[in-house]
C-alpha positions as CSV (number, residue, x, y, z in Angstrom):
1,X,-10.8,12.1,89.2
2,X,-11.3,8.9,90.3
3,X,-14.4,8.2,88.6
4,X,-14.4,10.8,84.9
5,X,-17.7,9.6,83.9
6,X,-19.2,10.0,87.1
7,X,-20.7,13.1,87.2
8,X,-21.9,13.6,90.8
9,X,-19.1,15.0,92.7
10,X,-18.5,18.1,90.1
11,X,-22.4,18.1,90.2
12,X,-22.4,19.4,93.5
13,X,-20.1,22.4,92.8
14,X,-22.3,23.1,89.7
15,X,-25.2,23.4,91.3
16,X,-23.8,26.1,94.1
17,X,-22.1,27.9,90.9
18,X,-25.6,28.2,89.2
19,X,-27.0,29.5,92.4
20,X,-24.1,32.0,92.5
21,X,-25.4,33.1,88.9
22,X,-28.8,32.9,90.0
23,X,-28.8,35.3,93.1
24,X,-26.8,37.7,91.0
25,X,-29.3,38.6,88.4
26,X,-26.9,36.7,85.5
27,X,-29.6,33.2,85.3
28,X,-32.8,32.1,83.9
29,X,-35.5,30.5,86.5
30,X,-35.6,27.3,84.6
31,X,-32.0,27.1,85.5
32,X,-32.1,27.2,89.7
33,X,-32.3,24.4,91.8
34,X,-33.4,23.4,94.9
35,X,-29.9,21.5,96.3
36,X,-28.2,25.1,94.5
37,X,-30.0,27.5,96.9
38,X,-29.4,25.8,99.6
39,X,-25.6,25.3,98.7
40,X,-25.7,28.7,98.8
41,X,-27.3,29.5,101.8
42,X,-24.7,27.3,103.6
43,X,-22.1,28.5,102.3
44,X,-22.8,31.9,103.1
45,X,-21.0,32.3,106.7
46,X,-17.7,30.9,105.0
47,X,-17.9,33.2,102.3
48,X,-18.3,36.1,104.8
49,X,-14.9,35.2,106.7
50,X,-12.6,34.4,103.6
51,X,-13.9,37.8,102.1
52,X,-13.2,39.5,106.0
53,X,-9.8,37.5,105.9
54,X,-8.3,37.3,102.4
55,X,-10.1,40.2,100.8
56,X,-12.0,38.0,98.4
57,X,-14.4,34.8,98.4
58,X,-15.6,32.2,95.9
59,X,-18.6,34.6,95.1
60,X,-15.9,37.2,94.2
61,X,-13.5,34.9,91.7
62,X,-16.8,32.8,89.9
63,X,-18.2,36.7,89.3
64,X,-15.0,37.9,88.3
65,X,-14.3,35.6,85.5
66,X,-17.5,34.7,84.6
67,X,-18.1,38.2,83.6
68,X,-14.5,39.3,81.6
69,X,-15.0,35.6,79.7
70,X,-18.7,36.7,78.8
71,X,-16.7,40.0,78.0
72,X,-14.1,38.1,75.6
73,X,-16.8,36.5,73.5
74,X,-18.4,39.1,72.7
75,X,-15.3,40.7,71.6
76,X,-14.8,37.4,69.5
77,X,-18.0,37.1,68.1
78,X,-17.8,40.8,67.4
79,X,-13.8,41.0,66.4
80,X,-13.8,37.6,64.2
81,X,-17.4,37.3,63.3
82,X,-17.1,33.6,65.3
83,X,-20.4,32.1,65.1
84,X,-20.1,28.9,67.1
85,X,-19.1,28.1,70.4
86,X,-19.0,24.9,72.7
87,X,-19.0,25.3,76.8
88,X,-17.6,22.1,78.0
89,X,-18.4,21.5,82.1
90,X,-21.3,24.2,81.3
91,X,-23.0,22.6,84.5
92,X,-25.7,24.9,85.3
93,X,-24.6,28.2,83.3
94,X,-26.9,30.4,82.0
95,X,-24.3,31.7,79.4
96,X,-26.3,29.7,76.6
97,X,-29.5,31.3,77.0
98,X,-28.0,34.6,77.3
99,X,-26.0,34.0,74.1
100,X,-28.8,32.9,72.4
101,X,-30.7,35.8,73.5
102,X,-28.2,38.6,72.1
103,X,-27.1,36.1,69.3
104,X,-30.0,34.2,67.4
105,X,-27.7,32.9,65.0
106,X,-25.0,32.0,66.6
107,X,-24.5,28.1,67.0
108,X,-24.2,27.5,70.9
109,X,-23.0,23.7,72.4
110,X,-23.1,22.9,75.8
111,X,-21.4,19.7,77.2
112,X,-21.0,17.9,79.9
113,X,-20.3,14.6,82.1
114,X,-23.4,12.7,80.6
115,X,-25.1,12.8,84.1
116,X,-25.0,16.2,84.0
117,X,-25.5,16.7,80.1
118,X,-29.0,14.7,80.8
119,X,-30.0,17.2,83.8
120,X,-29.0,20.1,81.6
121,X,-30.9,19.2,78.7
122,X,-34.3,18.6,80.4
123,X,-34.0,22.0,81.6
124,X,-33.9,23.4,79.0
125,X,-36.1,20.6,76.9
126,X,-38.8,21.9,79.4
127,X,-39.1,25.6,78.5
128,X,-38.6,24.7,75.2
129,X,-34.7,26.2,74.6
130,X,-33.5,23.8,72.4
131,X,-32.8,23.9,68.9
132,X,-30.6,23.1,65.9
133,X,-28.7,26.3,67.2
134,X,-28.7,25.4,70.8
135,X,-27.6,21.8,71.9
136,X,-26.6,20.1,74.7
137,X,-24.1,17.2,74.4
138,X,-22.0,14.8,76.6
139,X,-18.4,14.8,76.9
140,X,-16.0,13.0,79.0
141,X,-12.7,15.2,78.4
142,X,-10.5,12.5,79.7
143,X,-11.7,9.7,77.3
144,X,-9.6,9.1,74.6
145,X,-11.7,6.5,72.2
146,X,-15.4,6.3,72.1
147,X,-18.3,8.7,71.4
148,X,-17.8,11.0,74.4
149,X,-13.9,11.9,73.3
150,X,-13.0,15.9,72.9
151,X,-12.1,15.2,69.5
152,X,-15.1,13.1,68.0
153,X,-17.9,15.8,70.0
154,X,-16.1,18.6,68.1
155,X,-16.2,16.7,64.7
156,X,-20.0,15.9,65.4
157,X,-21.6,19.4,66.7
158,X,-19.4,21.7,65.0
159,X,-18.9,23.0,61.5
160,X,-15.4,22.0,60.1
161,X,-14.7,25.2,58.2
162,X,-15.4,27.4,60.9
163,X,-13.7,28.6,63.8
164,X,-15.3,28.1,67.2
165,X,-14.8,29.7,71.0
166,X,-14.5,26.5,73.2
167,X,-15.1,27.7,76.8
168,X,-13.8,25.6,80.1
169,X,-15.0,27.6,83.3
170,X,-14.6,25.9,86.7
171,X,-12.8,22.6,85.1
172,X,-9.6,23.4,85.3
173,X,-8.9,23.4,88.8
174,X,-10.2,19.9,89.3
175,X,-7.2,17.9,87.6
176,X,-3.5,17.8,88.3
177,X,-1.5,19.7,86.0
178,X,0.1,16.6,84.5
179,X,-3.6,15.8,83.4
180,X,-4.9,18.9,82.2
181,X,-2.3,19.7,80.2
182,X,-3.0,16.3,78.2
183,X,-6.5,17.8,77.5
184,X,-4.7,21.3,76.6
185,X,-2.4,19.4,74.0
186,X,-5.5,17.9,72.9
187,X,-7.7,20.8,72.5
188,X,-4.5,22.9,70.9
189,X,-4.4,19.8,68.3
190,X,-8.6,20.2,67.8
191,X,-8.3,24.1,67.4
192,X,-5.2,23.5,64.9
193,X,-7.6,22.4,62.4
194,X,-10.0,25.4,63.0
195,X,-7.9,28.1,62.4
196,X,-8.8,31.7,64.2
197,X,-10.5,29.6,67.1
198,X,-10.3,30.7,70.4
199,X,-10.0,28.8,73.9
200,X,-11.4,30.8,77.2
201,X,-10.2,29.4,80.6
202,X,-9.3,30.6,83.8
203,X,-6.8,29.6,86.6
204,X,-6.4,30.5,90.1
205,X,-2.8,31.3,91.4
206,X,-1.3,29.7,94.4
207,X,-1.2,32.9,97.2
208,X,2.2,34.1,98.2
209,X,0.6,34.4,101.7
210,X,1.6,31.4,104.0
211,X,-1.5,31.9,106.1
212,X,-3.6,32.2,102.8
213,X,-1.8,29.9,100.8
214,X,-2.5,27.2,103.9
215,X,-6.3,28.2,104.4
216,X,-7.0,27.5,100.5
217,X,-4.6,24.4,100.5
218,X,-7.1,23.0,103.2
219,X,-10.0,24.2,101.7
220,X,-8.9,22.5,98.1
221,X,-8.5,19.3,100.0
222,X,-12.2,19.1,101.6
223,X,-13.3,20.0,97.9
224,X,-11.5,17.6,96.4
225,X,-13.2,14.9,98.7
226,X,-16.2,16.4,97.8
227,X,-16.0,16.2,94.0
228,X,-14.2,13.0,94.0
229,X,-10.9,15.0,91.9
230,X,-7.8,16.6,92.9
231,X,-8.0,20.1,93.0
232,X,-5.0,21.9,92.8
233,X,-3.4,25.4,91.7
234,X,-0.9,25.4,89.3
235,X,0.6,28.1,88.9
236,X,2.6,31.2,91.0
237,X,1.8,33.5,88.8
238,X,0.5,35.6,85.3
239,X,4.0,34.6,83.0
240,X,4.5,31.1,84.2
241,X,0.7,30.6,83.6
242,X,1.2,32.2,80.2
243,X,4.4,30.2,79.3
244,X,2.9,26.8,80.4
245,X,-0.2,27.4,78.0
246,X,2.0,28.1,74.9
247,X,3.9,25.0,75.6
248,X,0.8,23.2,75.3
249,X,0.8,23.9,71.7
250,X,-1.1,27.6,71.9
251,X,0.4,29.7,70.1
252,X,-0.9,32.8,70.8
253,X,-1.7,33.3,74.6
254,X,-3.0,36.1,77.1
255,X,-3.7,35.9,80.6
256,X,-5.7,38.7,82.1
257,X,-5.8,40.0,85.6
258,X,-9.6,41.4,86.8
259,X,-8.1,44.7,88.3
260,X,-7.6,45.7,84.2
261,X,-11.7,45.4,83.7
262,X,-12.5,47.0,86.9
263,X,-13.3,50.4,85.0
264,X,-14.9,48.7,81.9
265,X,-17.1,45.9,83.8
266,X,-19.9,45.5,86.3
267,X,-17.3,42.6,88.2
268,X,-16.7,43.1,91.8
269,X,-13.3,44.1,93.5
270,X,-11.0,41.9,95.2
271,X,-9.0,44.0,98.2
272,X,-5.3,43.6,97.0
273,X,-4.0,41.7,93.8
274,X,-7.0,39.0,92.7
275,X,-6.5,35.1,92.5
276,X,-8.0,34.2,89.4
277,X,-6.9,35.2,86.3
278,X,-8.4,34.7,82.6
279,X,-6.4,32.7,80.1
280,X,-7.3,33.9,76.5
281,X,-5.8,31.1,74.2
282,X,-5.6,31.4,70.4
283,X,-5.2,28.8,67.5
């Protein structure tokens, strides 16, 4: 990005992501927004023709993996008795609340750009969500001194002799793969020191298609001017995905395809092989 602690370019996608949650059923009113309804209701024709032309749409992929990762921590939380976990880029999700909701215990973060931190916060400040067990924090994942640093916001909201699940949905995609993987070195460095910790991701493979392959190549281009970043796919498919993870310092990693929850979750189907796929990362 050109700008990492400004906040409004990746604003914008957060906002039409939250709507996406919204009209599905999956959000909390406090949580919609004006700009996000409208996103959506602009976007709607486009997501019509790449679902008529490539079998799937952005509706399709945020469902998909919002779902299975919502599936994966309750599987850690119930598998590992985890009971804290930090969203970074939680934008407009409504996973917190629902978290909350199902676990009153559990110690939830969310963080974000401070722009979008501050917007997050009085949402939920106004209906009267947060407590010492749900907090909302800024975060600048590309700092590397100062308050706002990965390492220094894990040291400050979490509990050192616990593990954690550290959730990054719909960040990913916004950096080069030279600069995410500094912030996965990072993170498998943070998670080191909490052993039995567990990072959920996803990543969105480049299509095999030409005519696809070109349509999201243009499409990633007009985002990227959009959200001020460079938004790229990195990888061809589920092993080089996998072995690019480990080599980040992971030791433990699984990528998962959608098509092996369709039987076990409310997700909706891509036609043919889906684009995203959920990286499931262990300390």
């Amino acid at each position: 990005m050109k700008n990492p602690s400004d906040s409004f370019g990746i604003s914008f996608t957060a906002l039409y992501t939250g709507a996406v949650w919204h009209q599905n059923g999956l959000s909390d009113d406090s949580l919609a927004t004006t700009q996000g309804r409208l996103l959506y209701h602009l976007m709607s024709p486009f997501e019509a023709a790449s679902r008529l032309v490539a079998g799937g749409n952005l509706r399709t992929f945020l469902l998909q993996r919002h779902l299975i990762i919502d599936h994966l921590i309750h599987k850690a939380i119930a598998d590992q008795g985890i009971t804290q976990i930090i969203e970074i880029a939680c934008g407009m999700t409504p996973r917190g609340l629902r978290l909350r909701q199902r676990y009153p215990l559990l110690h939830v973060v969310e963080a974000d750009l401070p722009d979008m931190a501050a917007r997050k916060a009085l949402r939920l400040l106004a209906t009267d969500r947060l407590s010492q067990y749900h907090q909302v924090t800024p975060i600048d994942i590309l700092a590397t001194r100062g308050e706002y640093t990965l390492e220094t916001v894990v040291e400050r909201v979490l509990d050192p002799a616990k593990p954690f699940i550290v959730v990054t949905e719909g960040l990913t995609s916004y950096f080069s793969l030279d600069v995410i993987s500094g912030f996965w070195r990072r993170l498998a460095g943070v998670m080191a020191k909490h052993p039995g910790s567990v990072y959920l991701s996803e990543s969105y493979l480049k299509p095999r298609q030409p005519l696809i392959r070109g349509g999201l190549d243009a499409c990633a281009q007009v985002l990227g001017a959009m959200t001020r970043s460079q938004v790229s796919f990195h990888f061809s498919d589920s092993d080089e995905t996998k072995r690019h993870i480990e080599a980040q310092g992971f030791p433990e990693v699984h990528v998962h395809n959608p098509e092996d929850f369709y039987d076990q979750l409310p997700i909706p189907h891509s036609r043919g092989t889906p684009f995203v796929r959920i990286v499931e990362a262990r300390s």
